[in-house]
N, C-alpha and C positions, 0 to 999 in steps of 0.2 A: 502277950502270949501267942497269939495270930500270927504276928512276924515272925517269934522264933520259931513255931510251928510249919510255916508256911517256907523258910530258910531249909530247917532240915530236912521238909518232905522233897527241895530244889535239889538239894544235896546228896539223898538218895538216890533221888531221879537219874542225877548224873553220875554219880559212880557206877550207877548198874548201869546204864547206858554205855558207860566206857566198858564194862566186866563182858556186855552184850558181843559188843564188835569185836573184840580180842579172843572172844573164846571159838569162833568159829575158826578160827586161822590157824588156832593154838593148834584145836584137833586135827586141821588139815596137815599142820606141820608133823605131828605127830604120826597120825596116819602114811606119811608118803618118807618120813627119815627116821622113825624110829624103831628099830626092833635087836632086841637086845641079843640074842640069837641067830642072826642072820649069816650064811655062810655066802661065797660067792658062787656057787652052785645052785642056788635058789633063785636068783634074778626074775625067771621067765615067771614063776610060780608065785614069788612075793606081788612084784608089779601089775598081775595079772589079777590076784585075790583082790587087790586093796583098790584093783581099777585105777592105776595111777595112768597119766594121757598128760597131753601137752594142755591148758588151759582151756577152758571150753571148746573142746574137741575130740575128736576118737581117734588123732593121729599119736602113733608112738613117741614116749618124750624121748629124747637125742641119748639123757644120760639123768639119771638119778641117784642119789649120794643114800646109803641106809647107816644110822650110826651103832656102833654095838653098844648101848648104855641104857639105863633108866631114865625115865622122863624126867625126874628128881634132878637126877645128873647134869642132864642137861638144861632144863631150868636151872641149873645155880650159876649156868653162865652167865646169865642175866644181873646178877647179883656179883657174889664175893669172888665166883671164880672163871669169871671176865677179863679183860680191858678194852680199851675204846679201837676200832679199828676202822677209824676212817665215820660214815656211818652206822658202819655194824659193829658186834663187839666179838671179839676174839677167843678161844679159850684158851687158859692157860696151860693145862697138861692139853697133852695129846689125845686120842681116843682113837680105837678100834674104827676103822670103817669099812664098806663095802661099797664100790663105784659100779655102778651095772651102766655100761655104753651100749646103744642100738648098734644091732648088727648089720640089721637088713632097712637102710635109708627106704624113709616113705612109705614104710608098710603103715597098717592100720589095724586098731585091734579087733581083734585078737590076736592076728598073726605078730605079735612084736618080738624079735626074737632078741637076749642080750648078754653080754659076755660079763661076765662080774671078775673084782679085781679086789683083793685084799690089801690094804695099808694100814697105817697107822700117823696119824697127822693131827694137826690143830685143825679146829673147825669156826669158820667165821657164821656168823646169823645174825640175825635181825631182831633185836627184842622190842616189843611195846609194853609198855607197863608191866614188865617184871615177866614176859612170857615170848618164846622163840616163837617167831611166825615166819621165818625165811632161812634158808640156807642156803648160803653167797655162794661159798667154797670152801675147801680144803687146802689146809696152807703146809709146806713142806715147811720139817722142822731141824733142828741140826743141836745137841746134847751137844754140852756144853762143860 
């Protein structure tokens, strides 16, 4: 009874420990690509609230990708509505996005200033355990 007590509390230990690591990245991803209302007009004002910056830093990131959908949504790329792309996985339909590019190379924030651009594209990311923590890029698509 000790063993299997001792198995399942191992077994806990480690699922949360995985559920641990993945959830911070999840919200990071979340935070910095998703907002289901975004226009290109917003750029300076989205990236500025949510503090988005190049990695441990205060410089302006180059170019950030916001997608127009639900979190839902986007999690189910992870799952049914995926495929494999390379190491990331793909999505199948397309999605609303918004590219905000640096205007003004080298500034720092606050000053970042950036020009947003409307399309509509497949989205590649990085899933861990069933949850997008990266986005690679946007892939041009062509209906078929």
């Amino acid at each position: 009874m000790r063993i299997q007590l001792a198995c399942l509390l191992l077994l806990f230990a480690s699922v949360h420990c995985q559920d641990a690591s993945v959830s911070p990245r999840y919200r990071k991803f979340i935070d910095q690509h998703i907002n289901g209302q975004m226009s290109a007009t917003r750029c300076e004002a989205e990236i500025r609230s949510r503090g988005i910056s190049k990695t441990n830093s205060n410089e302006c990131k180059e170019t950030n990708t916001f997608i127009r959908a639900t979190t839902k949504i986007i999690r189910s790329i992870c799952g049914q509505a995926g495929e494999p792309y390379g190491e990331m996985t793909k999505s199948l339909q397309p999605f609303d996005i918004v590219v905000c590019t640096l205007k003004n190379q080298d500034a720092r924030q606050p000053r970042c200033q950036y020009r947003g651009r409307s399309f509509t594209r497949r989205i590649a990311i990085k899933c861990e355990q069933g949850f997008p923590v990266h986005f690679d890029r946007d892939i041009v698509y062509f209906d078929q």
